[in-house]
MINURO-190217 format. One record per residue (C-alpha): x, y, z. Coordinates in steps of 0.02 Angstrom, whole numbers, plus 50000, padded with zeros to 5 digits. Each point is the difference from the previous one (the first is absolute). Layout:
MINURO-190217
XYZ
...
//
This chain:
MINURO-190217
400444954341689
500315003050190
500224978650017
501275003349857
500935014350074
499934987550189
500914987349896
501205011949919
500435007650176
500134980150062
501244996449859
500965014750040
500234999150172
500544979749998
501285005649867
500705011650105
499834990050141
501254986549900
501085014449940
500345005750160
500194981950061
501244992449872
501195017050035
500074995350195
500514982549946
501435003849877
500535016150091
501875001450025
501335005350141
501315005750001
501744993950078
501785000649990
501054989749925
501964996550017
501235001249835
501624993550024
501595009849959
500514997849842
501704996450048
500104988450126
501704999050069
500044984750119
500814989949880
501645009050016
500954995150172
501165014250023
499925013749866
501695011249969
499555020150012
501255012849952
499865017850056
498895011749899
500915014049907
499695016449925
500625017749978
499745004350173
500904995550181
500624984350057
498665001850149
498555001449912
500534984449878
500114990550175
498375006450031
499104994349834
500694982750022
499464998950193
498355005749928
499904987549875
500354986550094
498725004850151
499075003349857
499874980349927
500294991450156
498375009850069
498984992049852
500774982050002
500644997650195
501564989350002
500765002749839
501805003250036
501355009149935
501955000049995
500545020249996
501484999249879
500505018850025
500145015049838
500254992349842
501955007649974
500234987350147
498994985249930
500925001749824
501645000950072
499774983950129
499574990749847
501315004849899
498945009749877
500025020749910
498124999650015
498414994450047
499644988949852
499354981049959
501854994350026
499905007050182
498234997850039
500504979549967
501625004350099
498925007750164
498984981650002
501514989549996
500985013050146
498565003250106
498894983949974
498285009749950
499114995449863
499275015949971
500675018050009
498865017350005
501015013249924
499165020750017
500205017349954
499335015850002
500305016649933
499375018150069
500135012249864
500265020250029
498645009350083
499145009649840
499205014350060
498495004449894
499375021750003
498255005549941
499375018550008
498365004949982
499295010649856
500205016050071
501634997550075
499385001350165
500254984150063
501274987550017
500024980950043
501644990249987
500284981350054
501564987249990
499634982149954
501254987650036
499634981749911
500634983850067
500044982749900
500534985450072
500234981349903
500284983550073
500344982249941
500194981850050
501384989749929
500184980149979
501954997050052
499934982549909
499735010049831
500195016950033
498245004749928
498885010150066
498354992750072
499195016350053
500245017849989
498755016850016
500195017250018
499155016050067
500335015850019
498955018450078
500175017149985
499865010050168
499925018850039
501505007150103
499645018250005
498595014249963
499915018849982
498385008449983
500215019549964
498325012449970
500055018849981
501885000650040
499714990250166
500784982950033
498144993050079
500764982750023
501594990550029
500574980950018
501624991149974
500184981450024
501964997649986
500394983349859
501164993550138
498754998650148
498694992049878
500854987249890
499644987250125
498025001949987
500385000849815
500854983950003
499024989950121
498385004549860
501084991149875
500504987250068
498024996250059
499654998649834
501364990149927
499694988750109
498185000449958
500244979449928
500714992050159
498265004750106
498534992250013
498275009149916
498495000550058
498365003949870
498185000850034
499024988449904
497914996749986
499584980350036
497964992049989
499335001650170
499874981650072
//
């Protein structure tokens, strides 16, 4: 019996031995891999880009389309861009009413771009939102004020669009917090002093498909 149990422990320990063995050979590692954008825009010499608009001032639309354009051209370095001005000005060079497939076709054959990026965004009115506690005691009020921005990419030799996306957030402007009949805290972040940050988010994220990606990814160990 004690050979027997000598041979069992032999068995065991080999086994293990392999076990242990065949994991340090087919371990893995990890590493990072590259994704290309998934639109890649070097195929387009000059592209057209008119002048974001919303329901806000003609600053900030100035702003968005600065940001937009810093925005691809820091993903894919050396695309470039022909800044065609607001779009009442673009539709009325090219003899058009509105921004439409006639005048996106009209832009290619004025300006000489085969592609135009069109944008706009719209702030809606800060909604202020009250909750009280059960007994009455307390207080806690808060504005929201939501932003949503959309963008697209036409072709000027059809007038289709080739690409468009769309984002929008939801930010807090303002809070109240009242216990006992005593205002314990205060803040107030004026719309107008933050639409920037609110628009500089968006416009991260629709431009999302002109950067390149990175993922993590397991590979054999060689």
């Amino acid at each position: 019996m004690t050979g027997y149990r000598a041979s069992l422990g032999f068995v065991v320990r080999s086994l293990l031995a392999l076990f242990l063995l065949s994991v340090g050979c087919s371990g893995t590692r990890t590493i990072r891999v590259e994704s290309p954008p998934r639109i890649d825009l070097s195929a387009y010499q000059t592209i057209g880009i008119v002048e974001f608009s919303s329901n806000s001032s003609e600053k900030l639309n100035q702003f968005a389309t600065q940001e937009f354009m810093s925005a691809v051209q820091g993903a894919q370095p050396g695309v470039r861009f022909l800044e065609l001005g607001s779009a009442e000005k673009v539709v009325k060079a090219v003899g058009r009413a509105e921004l439409d497939l006639d005048a996106i076709k009209a832009i290619g054959k004025k300006y000489q771009v085969t592609s135009v990026f069109t944008g706009s965004y719209d702030i809606s009115n800060v909604k202020p939102k009250v909750s009280m506690g059960t007994d009455l005691s307390s207080i806690n009020a808060s504005a929201m004020v939501k932003v949503s921005m959309i963008s697209k990419h036409w072709d000027t030799a059809t007038g289709a669009t080739i690409w468009t996306q769309t984002r929008w957030g939801q930010w807090p402007v303002a809070n109240v917090d009242k216990q006992s009949g005593q205002i314990v805290s205060f803040s107030l972040s004026l719309p107008e002093d933050r639409y920037g940050q609110f628009v500089s988010k968006l416009v991260y994220g629709v431009t999302n498909d002109f950067r390149t990606h990175y993922e993590k990814r397991k590979v054999p160990k060689q």
